[in-house]
C-alpha positions in Angstrom: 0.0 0.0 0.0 2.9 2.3 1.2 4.6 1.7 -2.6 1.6 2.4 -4.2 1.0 5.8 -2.4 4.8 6.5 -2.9 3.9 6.3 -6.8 0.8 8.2 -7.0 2.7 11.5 -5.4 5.4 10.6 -7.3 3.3 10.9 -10.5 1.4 14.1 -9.2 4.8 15.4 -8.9 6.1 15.1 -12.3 2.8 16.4 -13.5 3.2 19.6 -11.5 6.8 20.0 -12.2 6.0 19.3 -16.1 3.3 21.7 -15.9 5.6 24.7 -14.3 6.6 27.6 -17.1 8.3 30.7 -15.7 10.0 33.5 -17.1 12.5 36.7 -15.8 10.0 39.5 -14.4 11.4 41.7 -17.3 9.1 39.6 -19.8 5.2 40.8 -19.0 2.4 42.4 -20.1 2.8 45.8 -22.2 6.5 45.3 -22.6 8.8 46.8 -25.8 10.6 44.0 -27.9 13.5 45.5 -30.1 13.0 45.6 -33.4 15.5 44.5 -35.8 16.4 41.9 -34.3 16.3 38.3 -33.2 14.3 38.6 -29.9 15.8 36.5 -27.1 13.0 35.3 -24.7 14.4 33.2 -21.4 13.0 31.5 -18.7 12.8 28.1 -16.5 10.7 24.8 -17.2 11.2 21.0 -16.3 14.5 19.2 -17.5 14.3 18.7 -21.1 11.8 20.1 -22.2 10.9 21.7 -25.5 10.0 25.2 -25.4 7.4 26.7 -27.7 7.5 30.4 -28.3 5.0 32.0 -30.5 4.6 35.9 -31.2 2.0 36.6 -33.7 2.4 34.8 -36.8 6.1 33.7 -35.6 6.9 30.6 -33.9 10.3 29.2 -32.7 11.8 26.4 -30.2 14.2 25.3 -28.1 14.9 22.7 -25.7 15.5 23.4 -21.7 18.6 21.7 -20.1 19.0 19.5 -17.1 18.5 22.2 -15.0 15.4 23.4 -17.0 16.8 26.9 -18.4 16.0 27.9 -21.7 16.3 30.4 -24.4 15.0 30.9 -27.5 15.0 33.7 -30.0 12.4 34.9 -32.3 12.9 36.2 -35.7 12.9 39.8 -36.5 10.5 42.2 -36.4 9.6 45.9 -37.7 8.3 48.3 -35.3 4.3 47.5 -34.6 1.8 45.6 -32.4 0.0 45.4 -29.9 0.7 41.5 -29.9 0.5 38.2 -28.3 3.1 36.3 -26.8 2.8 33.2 -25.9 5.0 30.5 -23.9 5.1 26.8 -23.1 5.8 23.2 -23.3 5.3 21.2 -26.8 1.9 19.7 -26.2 0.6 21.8 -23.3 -0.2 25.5 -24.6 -3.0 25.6 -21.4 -0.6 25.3 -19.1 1.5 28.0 -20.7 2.1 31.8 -20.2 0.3 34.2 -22.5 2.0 37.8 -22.3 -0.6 40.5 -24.3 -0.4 44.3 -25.1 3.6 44.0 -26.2 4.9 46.8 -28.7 7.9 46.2 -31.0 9.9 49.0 -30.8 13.3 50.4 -29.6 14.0 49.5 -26.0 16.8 52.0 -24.2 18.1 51.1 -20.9 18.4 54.4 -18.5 20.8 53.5 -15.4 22.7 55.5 -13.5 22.2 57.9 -9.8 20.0 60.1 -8.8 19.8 62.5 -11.2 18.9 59.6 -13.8 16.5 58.7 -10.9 15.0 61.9 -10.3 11.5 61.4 -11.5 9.0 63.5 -13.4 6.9 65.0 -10.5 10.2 66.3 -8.9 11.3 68.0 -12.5 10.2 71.7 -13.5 6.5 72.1 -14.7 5.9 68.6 -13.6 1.8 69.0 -12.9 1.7 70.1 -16.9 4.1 67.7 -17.5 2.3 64.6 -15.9 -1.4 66.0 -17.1 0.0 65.8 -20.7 1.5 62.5 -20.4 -0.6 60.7 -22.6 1.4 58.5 -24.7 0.5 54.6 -24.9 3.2 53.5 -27.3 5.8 54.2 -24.2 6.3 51.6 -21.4 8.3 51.7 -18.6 9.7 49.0 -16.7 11.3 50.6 -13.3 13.6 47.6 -11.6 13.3 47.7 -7.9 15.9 48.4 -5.3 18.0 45.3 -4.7 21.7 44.2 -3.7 23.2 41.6 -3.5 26.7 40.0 -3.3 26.1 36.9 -5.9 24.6 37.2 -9.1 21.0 37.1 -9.3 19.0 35.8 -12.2 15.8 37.8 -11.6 15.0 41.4 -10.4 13.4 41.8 -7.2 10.5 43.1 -8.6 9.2 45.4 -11.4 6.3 46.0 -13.8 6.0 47.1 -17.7 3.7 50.5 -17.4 1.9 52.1 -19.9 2.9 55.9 -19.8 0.1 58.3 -19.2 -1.1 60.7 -15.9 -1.6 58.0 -13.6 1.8 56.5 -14.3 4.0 58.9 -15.3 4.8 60.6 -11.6 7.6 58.2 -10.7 9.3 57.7 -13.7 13.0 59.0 -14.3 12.2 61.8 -15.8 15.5 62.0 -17.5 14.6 58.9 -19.7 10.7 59.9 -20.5 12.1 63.6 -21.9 14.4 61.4 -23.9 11.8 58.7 -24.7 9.0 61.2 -25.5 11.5 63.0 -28.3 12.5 59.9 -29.6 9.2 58.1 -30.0 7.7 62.1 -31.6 11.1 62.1 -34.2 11.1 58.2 -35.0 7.7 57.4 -35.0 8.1 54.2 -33.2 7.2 52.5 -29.8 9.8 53.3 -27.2 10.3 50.9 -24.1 12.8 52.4 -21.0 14.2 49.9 -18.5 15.1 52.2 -15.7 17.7 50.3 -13.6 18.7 53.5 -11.2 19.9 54.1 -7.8 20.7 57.2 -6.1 24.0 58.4 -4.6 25.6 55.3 -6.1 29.3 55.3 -7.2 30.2 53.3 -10.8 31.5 50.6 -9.2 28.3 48.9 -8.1 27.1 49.1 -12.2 30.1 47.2 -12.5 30.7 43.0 -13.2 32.9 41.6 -10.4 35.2 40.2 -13.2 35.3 43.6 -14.9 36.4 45.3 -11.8 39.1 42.2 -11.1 40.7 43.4 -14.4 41.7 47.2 -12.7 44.6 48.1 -10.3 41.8 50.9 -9.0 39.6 48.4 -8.3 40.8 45.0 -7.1 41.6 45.1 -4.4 38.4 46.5 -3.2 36.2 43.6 -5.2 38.4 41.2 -3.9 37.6 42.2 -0.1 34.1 41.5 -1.3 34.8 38.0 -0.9 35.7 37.8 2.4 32.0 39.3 3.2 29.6 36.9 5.0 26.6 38.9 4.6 23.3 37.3 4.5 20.0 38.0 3.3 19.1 39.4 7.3 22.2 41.8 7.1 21.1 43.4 3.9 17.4 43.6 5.2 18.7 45.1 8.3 19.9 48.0 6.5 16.6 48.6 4.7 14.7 48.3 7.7 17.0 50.9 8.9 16.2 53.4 6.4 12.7 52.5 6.9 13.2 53.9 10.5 15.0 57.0 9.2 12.2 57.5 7.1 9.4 57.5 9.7 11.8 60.0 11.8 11.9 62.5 8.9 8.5 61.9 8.1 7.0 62.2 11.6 8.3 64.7 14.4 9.2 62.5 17.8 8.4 62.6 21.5 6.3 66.0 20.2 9.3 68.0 18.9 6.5 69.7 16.6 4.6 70.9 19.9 7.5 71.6 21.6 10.0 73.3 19.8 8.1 75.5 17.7 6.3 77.2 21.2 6.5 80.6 20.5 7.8 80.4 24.6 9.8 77.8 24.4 13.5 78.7 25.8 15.9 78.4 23.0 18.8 80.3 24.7 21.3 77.4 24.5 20.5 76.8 20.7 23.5 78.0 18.8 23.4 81.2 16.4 23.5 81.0 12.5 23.9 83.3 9.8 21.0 82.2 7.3 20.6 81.4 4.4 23.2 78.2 5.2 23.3 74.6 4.8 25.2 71.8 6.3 28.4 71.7 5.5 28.5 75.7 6.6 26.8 74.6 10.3 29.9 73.5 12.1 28.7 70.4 13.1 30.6 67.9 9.9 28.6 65.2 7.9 25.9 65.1 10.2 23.2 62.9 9.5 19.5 63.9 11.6 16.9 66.2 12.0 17.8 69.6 13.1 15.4 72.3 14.4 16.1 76.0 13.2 14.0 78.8 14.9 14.1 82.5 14.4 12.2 85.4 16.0 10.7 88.7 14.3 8.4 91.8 15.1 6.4 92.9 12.3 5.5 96.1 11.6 2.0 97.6 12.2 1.2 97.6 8.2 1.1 93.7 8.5 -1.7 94.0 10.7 -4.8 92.2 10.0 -3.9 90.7 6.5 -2.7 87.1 5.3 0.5 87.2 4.8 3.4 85.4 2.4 6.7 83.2 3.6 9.1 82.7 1.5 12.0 80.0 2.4 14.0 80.4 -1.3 15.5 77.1 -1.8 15.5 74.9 1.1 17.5 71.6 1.0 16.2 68.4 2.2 13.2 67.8 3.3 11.7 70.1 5.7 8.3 71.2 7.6 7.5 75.2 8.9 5.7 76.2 11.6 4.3 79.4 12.8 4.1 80.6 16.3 2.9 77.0 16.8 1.0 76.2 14.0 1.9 73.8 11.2 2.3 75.7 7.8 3.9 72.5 5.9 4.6 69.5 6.4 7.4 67.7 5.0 7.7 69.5 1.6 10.0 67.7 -0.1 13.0 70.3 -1.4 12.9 70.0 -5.1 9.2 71.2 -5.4 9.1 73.8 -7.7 7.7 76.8 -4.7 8.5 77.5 -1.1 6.2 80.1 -0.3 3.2 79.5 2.2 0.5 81.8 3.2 0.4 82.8 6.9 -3.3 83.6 7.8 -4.0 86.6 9.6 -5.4 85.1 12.7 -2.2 83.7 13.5 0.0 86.8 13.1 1.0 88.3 16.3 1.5 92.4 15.8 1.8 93.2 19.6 5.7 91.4 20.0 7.6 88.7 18.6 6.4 86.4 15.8 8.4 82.6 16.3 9.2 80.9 13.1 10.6 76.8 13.0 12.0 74.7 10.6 12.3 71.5 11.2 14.5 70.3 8.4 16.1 66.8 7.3 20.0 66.6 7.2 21.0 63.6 5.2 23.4 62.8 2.5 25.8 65.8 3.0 23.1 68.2 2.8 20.1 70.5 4.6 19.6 73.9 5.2 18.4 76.8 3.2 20.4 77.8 0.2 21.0 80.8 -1.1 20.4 83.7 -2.6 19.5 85.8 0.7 16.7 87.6 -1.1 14.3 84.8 -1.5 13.9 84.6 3.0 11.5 86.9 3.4 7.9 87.3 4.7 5.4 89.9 2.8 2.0 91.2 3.2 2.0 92.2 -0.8 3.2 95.4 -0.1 6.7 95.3 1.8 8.8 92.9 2.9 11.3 92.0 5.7 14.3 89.8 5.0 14.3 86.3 7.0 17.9 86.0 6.5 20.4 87.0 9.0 20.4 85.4 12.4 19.0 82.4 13.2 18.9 79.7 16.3 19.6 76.1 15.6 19.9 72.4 17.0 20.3 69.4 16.4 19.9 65.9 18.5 16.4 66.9 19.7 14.8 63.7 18.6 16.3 60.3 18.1 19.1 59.7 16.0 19.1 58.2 12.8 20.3 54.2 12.7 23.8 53.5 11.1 23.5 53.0 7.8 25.8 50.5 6.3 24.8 51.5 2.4 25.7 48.0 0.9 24.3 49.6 -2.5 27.4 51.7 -2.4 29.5 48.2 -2.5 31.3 46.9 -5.9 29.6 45.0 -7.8 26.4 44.5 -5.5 24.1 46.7 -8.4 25.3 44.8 -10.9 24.2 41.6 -9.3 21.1 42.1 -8.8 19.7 45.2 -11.2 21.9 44.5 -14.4 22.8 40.9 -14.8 19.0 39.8 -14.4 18.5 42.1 -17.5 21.2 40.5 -19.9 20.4 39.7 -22.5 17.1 41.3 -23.2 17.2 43.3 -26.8 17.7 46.4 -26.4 18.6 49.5 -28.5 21.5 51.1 -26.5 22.1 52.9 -22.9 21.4 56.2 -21.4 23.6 57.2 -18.8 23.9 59.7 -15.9 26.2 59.3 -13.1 29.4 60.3 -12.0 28.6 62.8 -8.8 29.9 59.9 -5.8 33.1 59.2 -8.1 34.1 63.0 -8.2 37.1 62.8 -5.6 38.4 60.1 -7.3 37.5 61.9 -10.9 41.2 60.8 -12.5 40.4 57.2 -11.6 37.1 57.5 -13.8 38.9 57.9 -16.6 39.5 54.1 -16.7 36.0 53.3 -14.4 33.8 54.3 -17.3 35.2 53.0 -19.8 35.4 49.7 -18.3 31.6 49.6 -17.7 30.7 50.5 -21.0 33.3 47.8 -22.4 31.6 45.1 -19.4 27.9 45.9 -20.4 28.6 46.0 -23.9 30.7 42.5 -23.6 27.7 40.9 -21.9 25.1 41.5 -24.3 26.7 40.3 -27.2 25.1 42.9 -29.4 28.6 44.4 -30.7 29.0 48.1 -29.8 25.6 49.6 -28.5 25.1 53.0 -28.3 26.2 54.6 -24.5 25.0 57.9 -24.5 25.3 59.3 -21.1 25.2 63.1 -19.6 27.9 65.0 -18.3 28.2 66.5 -15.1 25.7 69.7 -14.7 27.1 73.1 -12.8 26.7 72.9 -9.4 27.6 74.3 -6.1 29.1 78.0 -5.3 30.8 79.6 -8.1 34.2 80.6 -7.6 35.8 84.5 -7.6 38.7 83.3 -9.1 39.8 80.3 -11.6 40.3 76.7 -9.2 41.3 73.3 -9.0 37.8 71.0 -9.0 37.0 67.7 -8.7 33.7 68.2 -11.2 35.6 69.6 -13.5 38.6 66.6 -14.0 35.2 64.4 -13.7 33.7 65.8 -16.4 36.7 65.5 -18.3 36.9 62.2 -17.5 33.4 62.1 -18.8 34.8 63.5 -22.3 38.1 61.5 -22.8 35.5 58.6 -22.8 34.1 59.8 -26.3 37.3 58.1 -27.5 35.3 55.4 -26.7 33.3 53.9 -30.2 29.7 54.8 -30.3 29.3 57.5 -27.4 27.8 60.8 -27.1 27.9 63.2 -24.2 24.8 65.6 -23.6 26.6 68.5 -21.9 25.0 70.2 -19.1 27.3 72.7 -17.7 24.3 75.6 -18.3 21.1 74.1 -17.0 22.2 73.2 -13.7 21.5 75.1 -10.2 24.4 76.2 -7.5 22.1 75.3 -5.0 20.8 71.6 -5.9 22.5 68.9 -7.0 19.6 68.0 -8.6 19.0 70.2 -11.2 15.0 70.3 -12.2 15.3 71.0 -16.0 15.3 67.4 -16.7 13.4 68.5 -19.9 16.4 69.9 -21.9 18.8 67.1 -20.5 16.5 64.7 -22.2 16.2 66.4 -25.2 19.7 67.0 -25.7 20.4 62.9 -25.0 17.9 62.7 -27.8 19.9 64.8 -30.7 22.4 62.4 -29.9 20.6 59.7 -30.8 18.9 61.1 -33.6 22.0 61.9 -35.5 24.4 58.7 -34.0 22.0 56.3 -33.8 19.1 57.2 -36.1 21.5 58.6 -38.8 19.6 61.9 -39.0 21.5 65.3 -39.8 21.7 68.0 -37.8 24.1 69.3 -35.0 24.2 67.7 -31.7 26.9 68.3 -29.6 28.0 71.9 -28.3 31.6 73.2 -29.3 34.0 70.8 -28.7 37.3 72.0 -28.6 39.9 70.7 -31.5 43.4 72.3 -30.9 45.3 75.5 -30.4 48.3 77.5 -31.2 50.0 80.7 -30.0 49.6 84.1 -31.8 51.9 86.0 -29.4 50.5 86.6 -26.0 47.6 85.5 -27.3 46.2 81.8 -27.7 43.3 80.9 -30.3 41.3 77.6 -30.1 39.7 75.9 -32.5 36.5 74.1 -32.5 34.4 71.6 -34.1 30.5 70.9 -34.3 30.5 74.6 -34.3 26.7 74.8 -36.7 27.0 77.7 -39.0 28.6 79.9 -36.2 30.2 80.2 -32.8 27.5 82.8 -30.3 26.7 83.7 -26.9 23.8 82.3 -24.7 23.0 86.4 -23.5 24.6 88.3 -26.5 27.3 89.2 -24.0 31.1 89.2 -24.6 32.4 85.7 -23.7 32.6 84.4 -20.5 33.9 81.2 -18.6 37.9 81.8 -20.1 41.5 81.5 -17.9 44.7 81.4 -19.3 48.0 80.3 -17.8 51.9 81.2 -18.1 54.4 78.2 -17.1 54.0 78.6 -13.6 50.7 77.6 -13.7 48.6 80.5 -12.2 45.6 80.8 -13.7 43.9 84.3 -15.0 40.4 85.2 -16.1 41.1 85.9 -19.9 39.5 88.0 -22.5 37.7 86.0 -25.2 37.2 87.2 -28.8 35.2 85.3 -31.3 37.3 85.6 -34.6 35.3 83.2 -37.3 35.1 80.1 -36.3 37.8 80.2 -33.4 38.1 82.1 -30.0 41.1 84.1 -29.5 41.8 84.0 -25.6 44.7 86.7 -23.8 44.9 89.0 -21.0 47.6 91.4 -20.0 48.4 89.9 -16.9 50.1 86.7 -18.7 52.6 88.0 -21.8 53.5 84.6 -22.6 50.5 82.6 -22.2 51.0 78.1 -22.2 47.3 76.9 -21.4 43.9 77.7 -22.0 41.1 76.4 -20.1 37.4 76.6 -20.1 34.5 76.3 -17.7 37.1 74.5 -15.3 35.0 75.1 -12.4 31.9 73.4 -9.9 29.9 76.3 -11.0 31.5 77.8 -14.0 30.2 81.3 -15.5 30.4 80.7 -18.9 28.4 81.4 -21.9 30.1 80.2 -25.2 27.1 78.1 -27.5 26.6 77.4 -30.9 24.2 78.3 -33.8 22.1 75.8 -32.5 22.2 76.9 -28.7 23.7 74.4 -27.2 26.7 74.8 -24.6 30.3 74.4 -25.6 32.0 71.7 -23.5 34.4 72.2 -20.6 37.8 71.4 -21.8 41.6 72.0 -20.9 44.7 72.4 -23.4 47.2 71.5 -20.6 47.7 68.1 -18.9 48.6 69.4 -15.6 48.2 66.9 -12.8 44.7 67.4 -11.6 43.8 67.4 -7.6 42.3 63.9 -7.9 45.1 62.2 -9.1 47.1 60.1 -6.7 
């Protein structure tokens, strides 16, 4: 009896195991095939098995190995659908999986940090932008959050999307400016994969056997290895941000009653001049939630009437109070307006009015950022500034848990949001990272290439496009010409173009000294997409800014020479040109005078008679306004080879 039971679940075993079909989550509903070419489709089944694979009118096979893995690859097809795919084992289509709603089109993959991240309700005009978002022949597929130190098969988790208002919000809004031009110009279904994590260095995007090959980087893989980390130590530190989360999200032990008391004794808090952020506070990378209060009497003219705060350009998120009263609550810093209306009921005109910020530091920044002029509180009429003096703390509610950042890790992105993706068809890569490799901008001159060369390797489909952005202006612009580390990454950035089939969108003049995160996501977008148009779509047209070709000396003065210049070399204001410095041989740099003479700029100041180098928009935040006929930036280059600050 006992043998014959033993065979009956033995059989209802095999049948179950026969029956099971599955495939990588990057195959579902509404998904983008490429077009062009033979479509790989992958998945799991039982041992031996043959694999039927029909789209439309095409059908191929395959058979699975002893482990059950398969692939098979459909024939080519033109742009078009919406069609049918369908999966499973010879002689059981009902038990297979039917995939509907799939376009054939080009698919991009958009990887990268934060600012590749950034989605389309954080970028400028995002409420018009998401209301006019209507466009069914664009699918997303965002991958999940996941690291891991072995090499996954699968994403974590992650849906194809149709694009439209209820969708759009949390795209990267990078890749849908660049997928919306493309799909307008080329008149073709466009799918994104958005594989993207903030703040994380190239290393992560990178195979552990790429990295092995590097000086740079081997060491640091290897030590990798001797890492016991589990699946519990990797969910510890998400549950961690998860509690650093509900801190910034939710005031503790009643800070938001407390400290914002109009009576509340803040004698002890320390004084700062405002507008400020962290790393101007004195108190190093600090990572919490600090209060800021400041007091004011208004005048009698502000009696009785609403009145108008204005916080400029806050950084991080943050919440504002009113002698007690909530006015926002954690408004996140990239929204497009910091002003809030202060009813009249809770204006005091008889003494002091108490204002508190309770703001977010994290990730190197927080605070308010400048310009000065934007603190203020109005009736409509006049104003009074907010900036000057202000009272701060920090440690008035619980600290944040240690953070470990294991997504920071070589290799650990790779693992588990790039390998599960190979070797899906795609059209080419979009690109935007480089901020968390600044310091070390010399060694990025052989850390991007090497990704391009690994990704490129691994999907077999010869030399894709990689188009990727270059570093935007950032941060407090300079008096006088500098050393920078964003400027030796960002030519990092452009030595790669020696690189076969890459184009650099330039950004050095739509970026913000106050953000990292510039909002015009719009224009970065579009200017990805003239790459592609001319590089990869073989249309004409200009798409790069000046790029600079060579020099020679004409005295004490030094012209440079340009290419991908359009029909003429211009100014972004009309104004003479900005963003020049010149050097002698010893190396001291000078803000030059800039002529445009034809095609060339002729570069000299007085202060240098026998000038050696020329360099231009070598800065965080350069000035600089030199564009071409079609308006777009010329790039930040260098004629000297100086050693640079970030390399060792």
């Amino acid at each position: 009896m006992r043998k014959i039971v033993l065979s009956i679940v033995l059989c209802l075993f095999v049948a179950l195991v026969s029956a099971q079909i599955s495939l990588p989550k990057v195959f579902a509903d509404n998904m983008v095939l490429q077009r062009d070419l033979e479509i790989p489709v992958w998945g799991n089944s039982s041992p031996e098995a043959t694999i039927v694979a029909e789209l439309e009118n095409a059908k191929a096979t395959t058979k699975a190995d002893n482990d059950g893995k398969w692939m098979v690859r459909l024939p080519k097809f033109k742009a078009g659908g919406p069609y049918t795919l369908k999966i499973y084992e010879k002689g059981k289509p009902a038990d297979g999986i039917v995939l509907k709603g799939i376009l054939i089109g080009d698919v991009w993959l958009a990887s990268g940090q934060s600012n590749m991240e950034w989605q389309v309700q954080q970028a400028r005009d995002a409420n018009q932008e998401i209301a006019n978002a209507n466009f069914p022949q664009i699918r997303f597929l965002v991958v999940d959050h996941s690291k891991e130190i072995k090499l996954q098969s699968d994403i974590s988790s992650g849906k194809w999307e149709v694009c439209d208002s209820a969708n759009v919000n949390e795209f990267s809004a990078v890749a849908y400016f660049f997928a919306r031009k493309i799909h307008r110009d080329q008149n073709v279904p466009v799918g994104i994969i958005q594989s993207t994590w903030g703040g994380t260095p190239i290393e992560a995007w990178t195979s552990r056997e790429m990295l092995l090959t590097s000086p740079i980087t081997r060491e640091s893989t290897l030590a990798m290895d001797t890492l016991t980390l589990d699946r519990e130590d990797l969910v510890a530190d998400s549950l961690s941000w998860v509690r650093i989360w509900e801190i910034v999200y939710n005031p503790q032990n009643n800070a938001d009653k407390i400290f914002t008391a109009a009576d509340y004794d803040d004698a002890d808090w320390t004084e700062i001049e405002m507008p400020n952020v962290l790393k101007d506070f004195g108190i190093g990378s600090y990572e919490g939630m600090v209060w800021m209060r400041k007091k004011i009497t208004l005048p009698e003219s502000f009696a009785g009437k609403d009145l108008t705060i204005s916080l400029g350009h806050p950084e991080m998120t943050y919440s504002l109070y009113f002698n007690g009263k909530e006015i926002c609550k954690n408004v996140w810093y990239s929204d497009s307006t910091h002003s809030y209306t202060i009813p009249a009921s809770l204006v005091q005109q008889a003494g002091e009015n108490t204002i508190a910020v309770r703001v977010a530091m994290l990730w190197g920044g927080g605070g308010l950022n400048p310009p000065a002029d934007e603190l203020y509180i109005t009736d409509g009429d006049s104003s009074i500034s907010l900036a000057g003096k202000w009272l701060y703390q920090k440690d008035l509610e619980p600290s944040f848990p240690k953070i470990l950042n294991y997504q920071y890790y070589p290799t650990v992105l790779f693992n588990t949001m790039i390998n599960p993706l190979i070797p899906y068809g795609i059209k080419g890569f979009i690109w935007y990272q480089g901020e968390s490799n600044a310091a070390a901008a010399y060694d990025y001159r052989e850390l991007f290439p090497m990704l391009i060369k690994d990704w490129r390797q691994r999907w077999q489909q010869g030399n894709l496009p990689f188009l990727f952005v270059q570093l935007a202006n950032y941060m407090e612009r300079n008096s006088l010409p500098s050393d920078s580390e964003w400027a030796e990454l960002r030519e990092a950035q452009t030595l790669t173009l020696s690189q076969p089939n890459t184009g650099m969108a330039c950004a050095i003049d739509i970026g913000e000294a106050g953000s990292i995160h510039p909002v015009n996501k719009q224009e970065v977008g579009r200017r990805l997409a003239l790459i592609a148009n001319k590089m990869v779509y073989q249309q004409d047209g200009v798409a790069s800014g000046p790029m600079y070709k060579d020099f020679h000396k004409e005295g004490n003065r030094i012209r440079i020479r340009f290419s991908s210049i359009g029909s003429a070399l211009s100014t972004q204001d009309g104004k003479e040109v900005t963003g020049f410095a010149i050097a002698g041989n010893d190396k001291k740099f000078h803000w030059a005078k800039a002529k445009i003479d034809g095609n060339d700029i002729v570069v000299y100041t007085d202060k240098v008679a026998e000038p050696v180098a020329v360099r231009y928009a070598w800065a965080d935040n350069p000035e600089c306004n030199l564009i071409n006929s079609e308006g777009l930036p010329a790039v930040p280059f260098r004629t000297d080879d100086w050693k640079g600050i970030t390399e060792k």
